[in-house]
PQR file of N, CA, C, O and H, with PARSE charges and radii, in Angstrom:
ATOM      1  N   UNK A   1    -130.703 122.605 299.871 -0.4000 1.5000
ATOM      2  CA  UNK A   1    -131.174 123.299 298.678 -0.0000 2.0000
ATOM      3  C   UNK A   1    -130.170 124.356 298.236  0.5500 1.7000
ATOM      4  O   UNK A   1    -129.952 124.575 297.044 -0.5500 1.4000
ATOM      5  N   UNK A   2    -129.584 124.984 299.199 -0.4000 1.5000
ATOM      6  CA  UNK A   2    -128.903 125.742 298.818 -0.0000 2.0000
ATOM      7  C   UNK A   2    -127.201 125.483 298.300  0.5500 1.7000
ATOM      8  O   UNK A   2    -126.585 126.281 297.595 -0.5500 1.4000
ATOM      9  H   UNK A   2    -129.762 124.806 300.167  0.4000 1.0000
ATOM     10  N   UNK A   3    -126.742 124.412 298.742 -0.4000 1.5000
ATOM     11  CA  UNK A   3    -125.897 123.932 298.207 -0.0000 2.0000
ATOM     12  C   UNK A   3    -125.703 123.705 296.920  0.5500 1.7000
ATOM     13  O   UNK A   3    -124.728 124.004 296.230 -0.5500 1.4000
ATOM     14  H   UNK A   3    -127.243 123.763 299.315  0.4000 1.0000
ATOM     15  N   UNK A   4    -127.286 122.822 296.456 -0.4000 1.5000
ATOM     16  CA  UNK A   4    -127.092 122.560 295.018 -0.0000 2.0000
ATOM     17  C   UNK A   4    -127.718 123.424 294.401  0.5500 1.7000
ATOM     18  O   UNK A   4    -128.029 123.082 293.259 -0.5500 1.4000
ATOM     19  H   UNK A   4    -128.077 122.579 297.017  0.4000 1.0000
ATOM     20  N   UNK A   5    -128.079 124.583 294.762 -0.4000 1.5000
ATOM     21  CA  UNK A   5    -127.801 125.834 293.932 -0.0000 2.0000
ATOM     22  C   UNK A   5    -126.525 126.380 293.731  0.5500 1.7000
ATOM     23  O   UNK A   5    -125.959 126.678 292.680 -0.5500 1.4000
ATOM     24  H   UNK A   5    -127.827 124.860 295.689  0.4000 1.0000
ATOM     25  N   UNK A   6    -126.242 126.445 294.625 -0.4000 1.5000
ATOM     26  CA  UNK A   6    -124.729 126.941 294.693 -0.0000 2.0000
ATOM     27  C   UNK A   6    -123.793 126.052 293.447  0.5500 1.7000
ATOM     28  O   UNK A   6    -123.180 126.610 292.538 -0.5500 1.4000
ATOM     29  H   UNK A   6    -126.702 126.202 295.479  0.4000 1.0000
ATOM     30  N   UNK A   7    -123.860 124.612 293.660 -0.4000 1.5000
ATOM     31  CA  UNK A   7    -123.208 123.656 292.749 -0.0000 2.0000
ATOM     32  C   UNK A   7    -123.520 123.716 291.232  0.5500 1.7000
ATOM     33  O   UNK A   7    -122.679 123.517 290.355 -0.5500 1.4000
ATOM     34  H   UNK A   7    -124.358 124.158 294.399  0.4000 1.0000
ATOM     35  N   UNK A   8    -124.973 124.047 291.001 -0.4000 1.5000
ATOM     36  CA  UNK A   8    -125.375 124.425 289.843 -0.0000 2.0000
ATOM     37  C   UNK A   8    -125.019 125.657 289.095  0.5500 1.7000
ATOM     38  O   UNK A   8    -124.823 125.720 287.881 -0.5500 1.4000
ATOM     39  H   UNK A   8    -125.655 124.209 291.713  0.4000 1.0000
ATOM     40  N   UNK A   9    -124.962 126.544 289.876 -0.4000 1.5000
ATOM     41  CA  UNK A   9    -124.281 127.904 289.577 -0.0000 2.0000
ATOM     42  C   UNK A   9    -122.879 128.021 289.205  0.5500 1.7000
ATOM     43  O   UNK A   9    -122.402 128.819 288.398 -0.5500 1.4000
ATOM     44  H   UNK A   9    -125.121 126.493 290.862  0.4000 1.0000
ATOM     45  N   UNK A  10    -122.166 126.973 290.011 -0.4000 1.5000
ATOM     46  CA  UNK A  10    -120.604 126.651 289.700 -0.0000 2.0000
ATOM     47  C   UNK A  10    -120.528 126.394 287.540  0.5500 1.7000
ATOM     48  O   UNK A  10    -120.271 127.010 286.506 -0.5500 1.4000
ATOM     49  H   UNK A  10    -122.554 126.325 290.667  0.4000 1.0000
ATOM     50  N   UNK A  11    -120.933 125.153 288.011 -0.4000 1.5000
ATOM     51  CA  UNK A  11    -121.225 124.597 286.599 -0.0000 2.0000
ATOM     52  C   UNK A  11    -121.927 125.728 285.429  0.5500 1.7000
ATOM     53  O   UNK A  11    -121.455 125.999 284.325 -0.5500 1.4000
ATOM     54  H   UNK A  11    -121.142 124.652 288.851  0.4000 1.0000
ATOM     55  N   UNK A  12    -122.857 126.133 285.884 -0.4000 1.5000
ATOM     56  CA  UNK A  12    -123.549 127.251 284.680 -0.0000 2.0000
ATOM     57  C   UNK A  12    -122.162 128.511 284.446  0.5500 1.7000
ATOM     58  O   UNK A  12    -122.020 129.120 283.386 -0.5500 1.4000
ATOM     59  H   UNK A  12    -123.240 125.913 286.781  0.4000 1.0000
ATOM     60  N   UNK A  13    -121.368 128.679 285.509 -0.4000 1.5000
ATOM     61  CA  UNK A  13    -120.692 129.854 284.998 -0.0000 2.0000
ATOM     62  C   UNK A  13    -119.536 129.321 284.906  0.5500 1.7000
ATOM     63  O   UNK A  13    -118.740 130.255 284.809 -0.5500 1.4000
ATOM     64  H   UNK A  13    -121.483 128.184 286.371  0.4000 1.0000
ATOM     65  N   UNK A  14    -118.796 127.987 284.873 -0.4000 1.5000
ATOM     66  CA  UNK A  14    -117.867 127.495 283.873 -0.0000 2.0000
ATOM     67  C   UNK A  14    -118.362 127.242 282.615  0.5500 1.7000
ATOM     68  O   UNK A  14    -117.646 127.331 281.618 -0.5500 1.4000
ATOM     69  H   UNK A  14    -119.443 127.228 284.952  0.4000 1.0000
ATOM     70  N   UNK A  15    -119.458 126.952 282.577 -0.4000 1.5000
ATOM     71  CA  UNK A  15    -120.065 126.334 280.813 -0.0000 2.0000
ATOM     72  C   UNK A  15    -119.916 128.188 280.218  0.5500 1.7000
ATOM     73  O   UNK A  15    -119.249 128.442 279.214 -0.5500 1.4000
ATOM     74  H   UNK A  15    -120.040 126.879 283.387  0.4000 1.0000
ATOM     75  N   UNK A  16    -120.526 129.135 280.894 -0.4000 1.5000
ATOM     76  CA  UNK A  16    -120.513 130.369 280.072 -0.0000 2.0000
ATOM     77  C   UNK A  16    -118.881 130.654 280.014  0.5500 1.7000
ATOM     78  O   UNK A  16    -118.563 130.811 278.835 -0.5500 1.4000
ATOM     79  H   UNK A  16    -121.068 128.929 281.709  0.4000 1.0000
ATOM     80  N   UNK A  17    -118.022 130.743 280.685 -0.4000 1.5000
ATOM     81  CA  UNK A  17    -116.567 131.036 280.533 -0.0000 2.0000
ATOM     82  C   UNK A  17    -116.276 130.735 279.500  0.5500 1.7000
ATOM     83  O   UNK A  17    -115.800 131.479 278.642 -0.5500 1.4000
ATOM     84  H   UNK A  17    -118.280 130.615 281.643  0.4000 1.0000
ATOM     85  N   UNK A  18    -116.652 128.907 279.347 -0.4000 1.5000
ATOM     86  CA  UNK A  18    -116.264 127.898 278.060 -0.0000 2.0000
ATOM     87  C   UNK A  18    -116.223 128.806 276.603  0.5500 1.7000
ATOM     88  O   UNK A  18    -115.506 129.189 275.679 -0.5500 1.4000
ATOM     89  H   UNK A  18    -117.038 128.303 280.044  0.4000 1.0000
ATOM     90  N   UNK A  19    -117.707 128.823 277.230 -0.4000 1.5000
ATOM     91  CA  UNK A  19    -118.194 129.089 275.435 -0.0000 2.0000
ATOM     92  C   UNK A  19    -117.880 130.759 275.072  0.5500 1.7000
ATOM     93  O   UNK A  19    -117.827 131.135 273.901 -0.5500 1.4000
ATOM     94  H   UNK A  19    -118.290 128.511 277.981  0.4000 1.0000
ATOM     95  N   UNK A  20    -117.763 131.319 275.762 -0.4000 1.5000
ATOM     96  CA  UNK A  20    -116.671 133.059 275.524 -0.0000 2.0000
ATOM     97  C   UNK A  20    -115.444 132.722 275.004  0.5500 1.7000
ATOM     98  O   UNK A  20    -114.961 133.010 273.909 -0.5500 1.4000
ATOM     99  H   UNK A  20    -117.807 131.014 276.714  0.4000 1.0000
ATOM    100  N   UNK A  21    -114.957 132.024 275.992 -0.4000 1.5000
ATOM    101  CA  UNK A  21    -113.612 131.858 275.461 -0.0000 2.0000
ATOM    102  C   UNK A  21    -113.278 131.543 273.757  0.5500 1.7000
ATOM    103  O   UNK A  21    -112.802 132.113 272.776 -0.5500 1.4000
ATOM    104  H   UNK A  21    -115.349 131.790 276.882  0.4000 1.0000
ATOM    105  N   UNK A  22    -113.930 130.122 274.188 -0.4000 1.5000
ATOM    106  CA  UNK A  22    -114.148 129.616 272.388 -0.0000 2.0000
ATOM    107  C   UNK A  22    -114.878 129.926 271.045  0.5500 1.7000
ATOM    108  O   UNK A  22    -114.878 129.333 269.966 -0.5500 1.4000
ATOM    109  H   UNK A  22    -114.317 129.659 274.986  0.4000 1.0000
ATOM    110  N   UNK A  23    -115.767 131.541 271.664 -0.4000 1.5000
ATOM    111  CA  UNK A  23    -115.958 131.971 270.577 -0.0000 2.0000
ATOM    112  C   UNK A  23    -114.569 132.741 269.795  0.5500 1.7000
ATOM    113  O   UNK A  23    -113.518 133.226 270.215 -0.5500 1.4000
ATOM    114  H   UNK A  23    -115.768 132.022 272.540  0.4000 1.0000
ATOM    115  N   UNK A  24    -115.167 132.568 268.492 -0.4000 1.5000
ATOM    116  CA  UNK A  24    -113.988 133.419 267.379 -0.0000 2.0000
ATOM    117  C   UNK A  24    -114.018 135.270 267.678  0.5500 1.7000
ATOM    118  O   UNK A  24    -114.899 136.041 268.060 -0.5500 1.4000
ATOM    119  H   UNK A  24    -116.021 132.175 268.151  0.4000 1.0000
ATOM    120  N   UNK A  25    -113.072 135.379 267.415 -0.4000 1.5000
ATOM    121  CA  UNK A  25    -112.755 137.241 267.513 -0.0000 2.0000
ATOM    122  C   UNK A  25    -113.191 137.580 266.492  0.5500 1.7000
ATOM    123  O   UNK A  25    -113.195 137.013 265.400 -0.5500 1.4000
ATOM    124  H   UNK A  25    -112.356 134.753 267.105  0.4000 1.0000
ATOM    125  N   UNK A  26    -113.786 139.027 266.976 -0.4000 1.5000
ATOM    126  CA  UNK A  26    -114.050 139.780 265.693 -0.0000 2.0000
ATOM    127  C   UNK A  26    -113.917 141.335 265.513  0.5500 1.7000
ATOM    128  O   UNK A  26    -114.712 142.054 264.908 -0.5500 1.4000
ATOM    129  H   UNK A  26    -113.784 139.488 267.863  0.4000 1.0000
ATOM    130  N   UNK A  27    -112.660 141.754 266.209 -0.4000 1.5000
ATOM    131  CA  UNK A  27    -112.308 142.912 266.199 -0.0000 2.0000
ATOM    132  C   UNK A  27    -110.657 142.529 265.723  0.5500 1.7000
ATOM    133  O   UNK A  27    -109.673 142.099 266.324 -0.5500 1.4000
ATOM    134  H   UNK A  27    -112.014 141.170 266.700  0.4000 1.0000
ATOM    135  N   UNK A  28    -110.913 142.885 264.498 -0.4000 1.5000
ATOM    136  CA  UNK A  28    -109.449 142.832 263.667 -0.0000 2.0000
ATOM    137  C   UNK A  28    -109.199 144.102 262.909  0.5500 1.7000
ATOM    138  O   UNK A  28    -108.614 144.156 261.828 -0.5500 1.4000
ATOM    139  H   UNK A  28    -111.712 143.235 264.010  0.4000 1.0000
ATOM    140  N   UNK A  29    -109.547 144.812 263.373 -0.4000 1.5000
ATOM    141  CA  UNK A  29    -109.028 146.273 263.396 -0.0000 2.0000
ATOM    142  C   UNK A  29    -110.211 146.972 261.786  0.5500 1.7000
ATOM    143  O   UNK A  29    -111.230 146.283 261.732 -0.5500 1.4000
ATOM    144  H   UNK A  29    -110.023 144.768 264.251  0.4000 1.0000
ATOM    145  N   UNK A  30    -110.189 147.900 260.846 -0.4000 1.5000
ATOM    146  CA  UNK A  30    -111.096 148.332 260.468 -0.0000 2.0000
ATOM    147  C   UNK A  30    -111.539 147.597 259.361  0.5500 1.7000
ATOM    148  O   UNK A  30    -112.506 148.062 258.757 -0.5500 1.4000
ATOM    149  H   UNK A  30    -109.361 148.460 260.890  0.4000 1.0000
ATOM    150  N   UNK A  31    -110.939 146.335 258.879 -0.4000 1.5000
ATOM    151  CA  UNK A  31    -111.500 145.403 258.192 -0.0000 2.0000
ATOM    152  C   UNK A  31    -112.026 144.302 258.448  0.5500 1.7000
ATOM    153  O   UNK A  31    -112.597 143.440 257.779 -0.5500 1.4000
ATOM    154  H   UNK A  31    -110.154 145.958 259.369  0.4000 1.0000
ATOM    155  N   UNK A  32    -111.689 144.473 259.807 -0.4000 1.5000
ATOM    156  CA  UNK A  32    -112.724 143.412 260.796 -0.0000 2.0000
ATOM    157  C   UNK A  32    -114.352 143.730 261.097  0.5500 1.7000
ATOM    158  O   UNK A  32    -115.407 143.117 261.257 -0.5500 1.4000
ATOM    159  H   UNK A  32    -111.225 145.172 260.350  0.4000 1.0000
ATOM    160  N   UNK A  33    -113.887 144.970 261.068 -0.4000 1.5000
ATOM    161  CA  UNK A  33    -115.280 145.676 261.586 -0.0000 2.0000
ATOM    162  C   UNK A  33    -116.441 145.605 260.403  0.5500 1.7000
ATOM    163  O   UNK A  33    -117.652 145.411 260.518 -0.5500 1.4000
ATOM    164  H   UNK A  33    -113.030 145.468 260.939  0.4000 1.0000
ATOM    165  N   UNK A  34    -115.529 145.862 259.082 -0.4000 1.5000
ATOM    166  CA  UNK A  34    -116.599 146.091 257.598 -0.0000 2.0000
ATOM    167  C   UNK A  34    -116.888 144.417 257.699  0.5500 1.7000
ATOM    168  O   UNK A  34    -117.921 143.846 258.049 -0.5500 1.4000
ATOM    169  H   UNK A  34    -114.546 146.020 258.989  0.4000 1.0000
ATOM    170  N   UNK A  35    -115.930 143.996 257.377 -0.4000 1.5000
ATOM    171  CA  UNK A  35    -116.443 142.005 257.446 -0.0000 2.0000
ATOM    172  C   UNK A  35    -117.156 141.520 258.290  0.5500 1.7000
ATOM    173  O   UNK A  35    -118.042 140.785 257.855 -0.5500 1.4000
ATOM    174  H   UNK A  35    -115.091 144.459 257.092  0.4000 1.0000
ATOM    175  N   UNK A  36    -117.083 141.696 259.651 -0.4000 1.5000
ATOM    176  CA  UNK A  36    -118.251 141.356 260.287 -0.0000 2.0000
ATOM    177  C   UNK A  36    -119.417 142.237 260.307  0.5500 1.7000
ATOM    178  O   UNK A  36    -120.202 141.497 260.899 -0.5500 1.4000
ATOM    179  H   UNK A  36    -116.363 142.293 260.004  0.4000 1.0000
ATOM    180  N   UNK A  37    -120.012 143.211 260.090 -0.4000 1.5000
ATOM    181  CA  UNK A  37    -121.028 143.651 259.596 -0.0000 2.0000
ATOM    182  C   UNK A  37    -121.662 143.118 258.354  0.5500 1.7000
ATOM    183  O   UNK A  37    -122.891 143.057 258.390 -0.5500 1.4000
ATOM    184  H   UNK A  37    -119.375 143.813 259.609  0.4000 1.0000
ATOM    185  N   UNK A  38    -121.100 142.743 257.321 -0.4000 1.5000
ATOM    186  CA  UNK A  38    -121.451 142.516 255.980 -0.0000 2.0000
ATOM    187  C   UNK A  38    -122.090 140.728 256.670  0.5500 1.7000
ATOM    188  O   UNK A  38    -123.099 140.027 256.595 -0.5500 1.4000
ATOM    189  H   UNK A  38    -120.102 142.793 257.292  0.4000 1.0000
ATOM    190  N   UNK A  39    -121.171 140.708 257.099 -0.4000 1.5000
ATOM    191  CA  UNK A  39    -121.328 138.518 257.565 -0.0000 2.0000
ATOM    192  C   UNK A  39    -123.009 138.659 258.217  0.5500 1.7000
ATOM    193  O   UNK A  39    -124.060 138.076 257.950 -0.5500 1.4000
ATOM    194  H   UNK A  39    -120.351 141.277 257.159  0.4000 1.0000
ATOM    195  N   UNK A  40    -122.635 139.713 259.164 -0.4000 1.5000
ATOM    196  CA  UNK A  40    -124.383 140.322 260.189 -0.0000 2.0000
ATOM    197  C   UNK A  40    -125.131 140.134 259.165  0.5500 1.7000
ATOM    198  O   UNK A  40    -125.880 139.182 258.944 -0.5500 1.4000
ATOM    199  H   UNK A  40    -121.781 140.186 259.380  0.4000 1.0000
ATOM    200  N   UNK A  41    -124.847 141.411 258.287 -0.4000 1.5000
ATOM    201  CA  UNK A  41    -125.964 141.742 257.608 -0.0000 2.0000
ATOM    202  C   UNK A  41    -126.358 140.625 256.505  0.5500 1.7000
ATOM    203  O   UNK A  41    -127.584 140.548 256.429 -0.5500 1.4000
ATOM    204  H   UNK A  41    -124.239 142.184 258.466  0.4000 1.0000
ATOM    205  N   UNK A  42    -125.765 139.831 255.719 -0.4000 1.5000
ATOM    206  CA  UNK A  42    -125.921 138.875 254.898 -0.0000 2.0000
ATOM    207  C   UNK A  42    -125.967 137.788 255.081  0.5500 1.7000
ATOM    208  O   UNK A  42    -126.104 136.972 254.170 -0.5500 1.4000
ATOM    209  H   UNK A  42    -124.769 139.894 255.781  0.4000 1.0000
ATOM    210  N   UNK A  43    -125.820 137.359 256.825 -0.4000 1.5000
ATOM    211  CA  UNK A  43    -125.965 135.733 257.188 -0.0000 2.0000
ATOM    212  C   UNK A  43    -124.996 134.906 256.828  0.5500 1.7000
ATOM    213  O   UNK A  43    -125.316 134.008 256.049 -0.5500 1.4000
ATOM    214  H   UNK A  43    -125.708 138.022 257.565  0.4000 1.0000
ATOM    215  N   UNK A  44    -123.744 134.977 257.236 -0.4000 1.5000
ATOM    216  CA  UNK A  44    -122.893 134.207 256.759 -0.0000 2.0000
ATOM    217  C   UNK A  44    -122.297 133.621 258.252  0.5500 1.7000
ATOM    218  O   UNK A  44    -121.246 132.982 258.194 -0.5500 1.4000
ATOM    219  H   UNK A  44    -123.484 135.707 257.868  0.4000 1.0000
ATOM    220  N   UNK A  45    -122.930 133.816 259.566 -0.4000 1.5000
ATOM    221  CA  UNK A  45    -122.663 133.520 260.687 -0.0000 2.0000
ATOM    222  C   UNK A  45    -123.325 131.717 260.471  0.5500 1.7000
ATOM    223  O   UNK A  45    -124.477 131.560 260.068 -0.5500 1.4000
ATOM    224  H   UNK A  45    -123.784 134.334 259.613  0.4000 1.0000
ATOM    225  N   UNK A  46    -122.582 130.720 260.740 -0.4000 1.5000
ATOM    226  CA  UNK A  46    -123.064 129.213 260.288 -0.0000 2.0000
ATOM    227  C   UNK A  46    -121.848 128.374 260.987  0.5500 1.7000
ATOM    228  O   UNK A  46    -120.788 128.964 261.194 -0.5500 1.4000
ATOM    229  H   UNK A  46    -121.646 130.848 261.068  0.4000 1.0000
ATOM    230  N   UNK A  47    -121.967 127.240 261.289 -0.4000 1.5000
ATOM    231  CA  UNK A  47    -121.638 126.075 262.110 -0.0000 2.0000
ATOM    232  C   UNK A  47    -121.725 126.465 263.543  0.5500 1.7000
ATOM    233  O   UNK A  47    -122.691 126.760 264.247 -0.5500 1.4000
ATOM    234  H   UNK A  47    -122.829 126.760 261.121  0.4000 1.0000
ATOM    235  N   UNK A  48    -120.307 126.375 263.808 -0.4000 1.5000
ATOM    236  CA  UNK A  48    -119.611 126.210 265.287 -0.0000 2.0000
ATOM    237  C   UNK A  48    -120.060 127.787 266.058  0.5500 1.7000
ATOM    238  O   UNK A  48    -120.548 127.793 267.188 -0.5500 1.4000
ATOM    239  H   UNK A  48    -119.522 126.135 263.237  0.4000 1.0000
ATOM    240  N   UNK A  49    -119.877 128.752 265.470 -0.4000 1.5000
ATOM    241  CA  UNK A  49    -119.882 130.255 266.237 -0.0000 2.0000
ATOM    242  C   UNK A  49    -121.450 130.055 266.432  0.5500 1.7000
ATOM    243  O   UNK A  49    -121.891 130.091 267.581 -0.5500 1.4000
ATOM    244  H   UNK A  49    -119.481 128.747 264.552  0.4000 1.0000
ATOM    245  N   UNK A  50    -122.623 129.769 264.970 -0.4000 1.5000
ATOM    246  CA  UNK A  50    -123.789 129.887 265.939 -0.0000 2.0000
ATOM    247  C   UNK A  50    -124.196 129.154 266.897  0.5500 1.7000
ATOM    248  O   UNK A  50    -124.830 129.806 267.727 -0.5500 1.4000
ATOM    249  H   UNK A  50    -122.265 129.740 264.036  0.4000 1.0000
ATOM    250  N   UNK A  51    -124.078 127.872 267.172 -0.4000 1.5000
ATOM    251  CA  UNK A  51    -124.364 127.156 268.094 -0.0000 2.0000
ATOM    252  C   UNK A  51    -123.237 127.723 269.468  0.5500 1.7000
ATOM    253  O   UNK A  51    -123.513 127.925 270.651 -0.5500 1.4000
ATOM    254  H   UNK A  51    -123.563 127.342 266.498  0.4000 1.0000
ATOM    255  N   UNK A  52    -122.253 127.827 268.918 -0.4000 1.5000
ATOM    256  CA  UNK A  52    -121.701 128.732 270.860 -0.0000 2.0000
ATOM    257  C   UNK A  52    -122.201 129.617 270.723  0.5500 1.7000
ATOM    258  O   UNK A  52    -122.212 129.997 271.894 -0.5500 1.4000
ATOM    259  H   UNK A  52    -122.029 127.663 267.958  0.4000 1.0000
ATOM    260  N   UNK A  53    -122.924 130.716 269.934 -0.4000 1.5000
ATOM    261  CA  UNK A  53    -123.499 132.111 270.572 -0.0000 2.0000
ATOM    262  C   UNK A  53    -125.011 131.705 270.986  0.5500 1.7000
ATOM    263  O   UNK A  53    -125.419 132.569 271.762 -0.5500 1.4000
ATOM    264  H   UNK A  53    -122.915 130.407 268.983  0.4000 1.0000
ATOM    265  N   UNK A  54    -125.759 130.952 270.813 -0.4000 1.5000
ATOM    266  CA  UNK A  54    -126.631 130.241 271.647 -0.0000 2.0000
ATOM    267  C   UNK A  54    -126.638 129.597 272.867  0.5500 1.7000
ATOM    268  O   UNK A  54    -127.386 129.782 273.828 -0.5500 1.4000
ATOM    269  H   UNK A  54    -125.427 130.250 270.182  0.4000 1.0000
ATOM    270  N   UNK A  55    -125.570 128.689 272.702 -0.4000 1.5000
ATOM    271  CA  UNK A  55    -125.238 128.376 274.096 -0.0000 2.0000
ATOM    272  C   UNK A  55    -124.755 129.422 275.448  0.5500 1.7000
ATOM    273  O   UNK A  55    -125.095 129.412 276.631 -0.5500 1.4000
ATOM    274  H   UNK A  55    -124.963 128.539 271.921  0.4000 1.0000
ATOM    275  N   UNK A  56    -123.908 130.214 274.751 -0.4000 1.5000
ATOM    276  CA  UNK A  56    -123.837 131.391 275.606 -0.0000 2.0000
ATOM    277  C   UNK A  56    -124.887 132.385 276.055  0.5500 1.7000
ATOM    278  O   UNK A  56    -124.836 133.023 277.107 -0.5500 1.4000
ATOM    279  H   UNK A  56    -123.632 130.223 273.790  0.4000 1.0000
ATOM    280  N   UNK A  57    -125.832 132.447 275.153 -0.4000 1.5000
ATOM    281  CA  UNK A  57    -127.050 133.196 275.617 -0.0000 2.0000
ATOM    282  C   UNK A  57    -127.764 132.147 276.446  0.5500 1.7000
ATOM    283  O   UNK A  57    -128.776 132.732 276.833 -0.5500 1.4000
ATOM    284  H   UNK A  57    -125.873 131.929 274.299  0.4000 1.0000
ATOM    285  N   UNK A  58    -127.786 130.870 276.945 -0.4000 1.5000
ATOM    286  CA  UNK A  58    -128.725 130.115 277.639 -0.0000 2.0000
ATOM    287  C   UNK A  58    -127.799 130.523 278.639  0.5500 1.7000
ATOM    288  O   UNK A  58    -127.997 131.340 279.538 -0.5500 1.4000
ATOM    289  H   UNK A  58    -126.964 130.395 276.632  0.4000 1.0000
ATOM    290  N   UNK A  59    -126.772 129.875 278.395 -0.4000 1.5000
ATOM    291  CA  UNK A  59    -126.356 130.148 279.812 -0.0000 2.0000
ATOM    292  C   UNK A  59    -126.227 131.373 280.658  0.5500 1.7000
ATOM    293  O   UNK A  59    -125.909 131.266 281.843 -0.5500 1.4000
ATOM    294  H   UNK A  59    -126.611 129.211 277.665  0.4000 1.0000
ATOM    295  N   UNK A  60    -126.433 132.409 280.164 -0.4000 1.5000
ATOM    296  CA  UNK A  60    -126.264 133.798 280.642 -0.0000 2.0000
ATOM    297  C   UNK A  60    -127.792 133.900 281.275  0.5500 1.7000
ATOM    298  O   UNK A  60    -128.088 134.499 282.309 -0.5500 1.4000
ATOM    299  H   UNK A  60    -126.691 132.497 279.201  0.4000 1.0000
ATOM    300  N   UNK A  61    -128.621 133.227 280.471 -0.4000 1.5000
ATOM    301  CA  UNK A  61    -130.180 133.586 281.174 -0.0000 2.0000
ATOM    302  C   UNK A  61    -130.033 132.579 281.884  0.5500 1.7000
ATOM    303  O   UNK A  61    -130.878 132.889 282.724 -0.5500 1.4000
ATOM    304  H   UNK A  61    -128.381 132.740 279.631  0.4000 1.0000
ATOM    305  N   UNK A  62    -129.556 131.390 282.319 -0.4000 1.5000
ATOM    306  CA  UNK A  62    -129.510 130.223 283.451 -0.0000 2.0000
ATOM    307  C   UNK A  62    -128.925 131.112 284.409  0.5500 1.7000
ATOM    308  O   UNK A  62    -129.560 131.127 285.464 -0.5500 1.4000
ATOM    309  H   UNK A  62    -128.869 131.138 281.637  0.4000 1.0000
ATOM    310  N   UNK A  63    -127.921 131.856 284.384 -0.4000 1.5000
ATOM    311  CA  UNK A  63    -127.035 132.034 285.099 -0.0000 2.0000
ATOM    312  C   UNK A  63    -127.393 133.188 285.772  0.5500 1.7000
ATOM    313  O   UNK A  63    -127.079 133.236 286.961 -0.5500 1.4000
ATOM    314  H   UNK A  63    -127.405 131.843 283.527  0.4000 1.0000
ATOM    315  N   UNK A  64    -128.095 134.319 285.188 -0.4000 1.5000
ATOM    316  CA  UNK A  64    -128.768 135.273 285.831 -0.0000 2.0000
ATOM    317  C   UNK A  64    -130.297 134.341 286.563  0.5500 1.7000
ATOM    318  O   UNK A  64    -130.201 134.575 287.768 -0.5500 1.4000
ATOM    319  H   UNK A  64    -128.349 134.280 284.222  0.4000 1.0000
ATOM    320  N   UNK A  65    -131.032 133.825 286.438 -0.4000 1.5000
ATOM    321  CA  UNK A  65    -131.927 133.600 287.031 -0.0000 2.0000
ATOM    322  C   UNK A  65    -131.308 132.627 288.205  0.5500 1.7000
ATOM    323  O   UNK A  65    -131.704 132.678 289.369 -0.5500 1.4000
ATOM    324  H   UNK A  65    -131.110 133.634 285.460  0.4000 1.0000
ATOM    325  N   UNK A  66    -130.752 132.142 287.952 -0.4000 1.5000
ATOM    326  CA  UNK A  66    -129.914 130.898 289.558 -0.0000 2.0000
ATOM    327  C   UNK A  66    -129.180 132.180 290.367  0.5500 1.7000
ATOM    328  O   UNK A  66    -128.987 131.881 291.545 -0.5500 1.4000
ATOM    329  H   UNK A  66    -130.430 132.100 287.006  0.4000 1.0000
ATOM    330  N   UNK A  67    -128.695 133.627 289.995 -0.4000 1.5000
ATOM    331  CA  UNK A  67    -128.158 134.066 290.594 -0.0000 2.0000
ATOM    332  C   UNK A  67    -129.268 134.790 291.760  0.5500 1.7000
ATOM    333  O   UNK A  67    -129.189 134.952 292.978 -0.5500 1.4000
ATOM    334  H   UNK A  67    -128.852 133.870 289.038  0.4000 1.0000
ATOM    335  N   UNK A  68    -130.404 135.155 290.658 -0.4000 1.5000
ATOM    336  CA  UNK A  68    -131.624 135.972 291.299 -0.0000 2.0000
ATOM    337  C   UNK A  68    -132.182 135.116 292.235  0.5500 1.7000
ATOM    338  O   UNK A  68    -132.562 135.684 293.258 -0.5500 1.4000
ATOM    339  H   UNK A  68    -130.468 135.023 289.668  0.4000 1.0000
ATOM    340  N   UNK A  69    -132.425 133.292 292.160 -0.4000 1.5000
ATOM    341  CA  UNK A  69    -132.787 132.172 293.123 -0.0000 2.0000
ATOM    342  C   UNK A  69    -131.778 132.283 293.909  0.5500 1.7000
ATOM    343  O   UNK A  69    -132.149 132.174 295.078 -0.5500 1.4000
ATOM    344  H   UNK A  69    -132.115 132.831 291.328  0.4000 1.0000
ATOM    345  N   UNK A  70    -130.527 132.473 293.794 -0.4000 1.5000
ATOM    346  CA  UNK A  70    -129.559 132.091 295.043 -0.0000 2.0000
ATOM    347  C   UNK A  70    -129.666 133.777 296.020  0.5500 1.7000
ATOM    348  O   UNK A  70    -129.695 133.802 297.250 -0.5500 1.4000
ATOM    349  H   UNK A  70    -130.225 132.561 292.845  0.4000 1.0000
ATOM    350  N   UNK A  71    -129.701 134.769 295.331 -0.4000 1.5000
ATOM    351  CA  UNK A  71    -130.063 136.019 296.156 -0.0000 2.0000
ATOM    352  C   UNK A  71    -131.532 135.977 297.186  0.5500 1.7000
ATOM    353  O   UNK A  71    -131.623 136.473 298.309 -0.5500 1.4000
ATOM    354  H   UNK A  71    -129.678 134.750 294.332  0.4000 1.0000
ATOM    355  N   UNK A  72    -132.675 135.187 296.380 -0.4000 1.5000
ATOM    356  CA  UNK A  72    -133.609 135.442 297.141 -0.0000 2.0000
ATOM    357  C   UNK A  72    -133.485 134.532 298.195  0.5500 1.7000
ATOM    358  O   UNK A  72    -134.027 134.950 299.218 -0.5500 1.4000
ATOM    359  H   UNK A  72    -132.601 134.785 295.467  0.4000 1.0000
ATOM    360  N   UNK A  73    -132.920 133.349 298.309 -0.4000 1.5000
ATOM    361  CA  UNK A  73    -132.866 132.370 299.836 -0.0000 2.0000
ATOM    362  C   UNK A  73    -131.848 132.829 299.766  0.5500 1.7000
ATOM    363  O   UNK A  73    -131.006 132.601 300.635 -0.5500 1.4000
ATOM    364  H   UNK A  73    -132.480 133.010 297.477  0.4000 1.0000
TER
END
């Protein structure tokens, strides 16, 4: 059991690496900052970035709860 926790955990925290990595930047100095606020505030976040900032939030809650299962055994 504990192995393929362990193995599962491997996998959940390469998939989160993945999808960090391959999100887009958004600190481009003080016109980065006004543009991505305005994008926040007006919804212009659409395709590829929302589906990796989802995926990255699953995996962060996979990845904390397999960590909290692999701490308790």
């Amino acid at each position: 059991m504990d192995a393929v926790l362990t193995g599962v955990h491997v996998i959940i925290t390469l998939v989160l690496i993945a999808t960090v990595l391959l999100q887009s930047g958004k600190s481009a100095g003080l016109s980065g900052a006004i543009s991505g606020g305005a994008e926040t505030v007006f919804g212009k976040k659409k395709g590829i970035d929302a589906l990796l900032s989802k995926v990255t939030t699953m995996a962060a809650v996979l990845f904390i709860l397999n960590s909290i299962l692999l701490a308790a055994l």
